[in-house]
C-alpha positions in Angstrom: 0.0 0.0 0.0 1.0 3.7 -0.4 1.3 3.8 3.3 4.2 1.6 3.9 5.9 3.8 1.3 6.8 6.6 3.5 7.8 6.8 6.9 7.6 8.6 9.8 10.5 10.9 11.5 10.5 12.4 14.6 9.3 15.5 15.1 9.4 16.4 10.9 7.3 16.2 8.0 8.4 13.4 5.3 7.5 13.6 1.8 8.0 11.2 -1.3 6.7 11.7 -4.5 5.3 9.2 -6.2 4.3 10.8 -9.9 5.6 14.0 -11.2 5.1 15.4 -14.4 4.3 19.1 -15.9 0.5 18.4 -15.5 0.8 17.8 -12.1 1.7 15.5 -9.5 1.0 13.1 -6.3 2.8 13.1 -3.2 3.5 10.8 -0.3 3.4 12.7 3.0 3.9 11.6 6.9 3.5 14.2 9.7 4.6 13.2 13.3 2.6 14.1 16.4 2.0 18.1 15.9 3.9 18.9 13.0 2.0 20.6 10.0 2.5 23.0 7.3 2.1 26.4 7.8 -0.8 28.6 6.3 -0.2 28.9 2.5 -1.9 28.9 -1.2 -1.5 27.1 -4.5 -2.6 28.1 -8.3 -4.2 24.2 -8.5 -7.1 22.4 -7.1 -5.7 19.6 -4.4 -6.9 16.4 -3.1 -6.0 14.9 -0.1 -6.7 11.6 1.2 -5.8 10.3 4.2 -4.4 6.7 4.9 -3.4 7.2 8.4 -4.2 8.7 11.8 -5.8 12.2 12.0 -5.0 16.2 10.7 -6.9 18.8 11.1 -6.8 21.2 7.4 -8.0 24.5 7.9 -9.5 25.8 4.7 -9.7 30.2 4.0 -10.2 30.2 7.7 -12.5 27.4 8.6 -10.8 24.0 10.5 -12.1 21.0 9.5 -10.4 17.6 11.1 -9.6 14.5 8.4 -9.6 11.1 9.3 -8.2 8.1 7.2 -10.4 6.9 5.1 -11.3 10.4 4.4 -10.6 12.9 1.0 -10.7 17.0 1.7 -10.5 18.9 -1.6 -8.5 21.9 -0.9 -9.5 24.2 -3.7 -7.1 26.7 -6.0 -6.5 30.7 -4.6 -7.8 29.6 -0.6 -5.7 29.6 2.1 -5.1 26.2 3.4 -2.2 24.8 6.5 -1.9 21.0 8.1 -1.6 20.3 11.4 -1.2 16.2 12.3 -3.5 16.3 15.6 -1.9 12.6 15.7 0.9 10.8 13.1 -0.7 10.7 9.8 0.1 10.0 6.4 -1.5 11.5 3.7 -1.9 11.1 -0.3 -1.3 14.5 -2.0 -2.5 14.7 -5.8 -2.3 18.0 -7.8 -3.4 18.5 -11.3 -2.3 21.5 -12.7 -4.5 22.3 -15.3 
């Protein structure tokens, strides 16, 4: 599974791609216990699914929390941070078109 495919550091973010190309790309990201990524935008639609534990994704202001199992679109142009309220791993896919 995709989830064995990255690992999980101590107090850091760990990312892996698995796909890129000039259209876009998908990502394999683990966040230990409180780590995140800071407030931030991008010029594509994203789509986040989560195979592990659980992140709370605030989204132009509003927090929402994400379970595995789960898939948060993030859309284009809105403000959007991470925050792992326990170790998870997530799928990140971009398309940028």
């Amino acid at each position: 599974t995709y989830a064995t495919s990255v690992e999980y550091a101590a107090a850091s973010v760990v990312s892996k791609f698995v796909l890129k190309k000039e259209t876009g790309n998908i990502s394999l990201f683990a966040f230990d216990k409180g780590q995140g990524l800071s407030e931030h935008t991008a010029p594509f639609d994203a789509l986040v699914q989560m195979l592990e534990g659980e992140a709370e994704i605030t989204i132009a202001g509003k927090p929402l929390r994400a379970r595995a199992g789960e898939v948060v679109l993030m859309p284009a142009n809105q403000p959007h941070a991470l925050r792992a309220v326990t170790r998870f791993k997530m799928l990140l896919t971009m398309i940028r078109s």
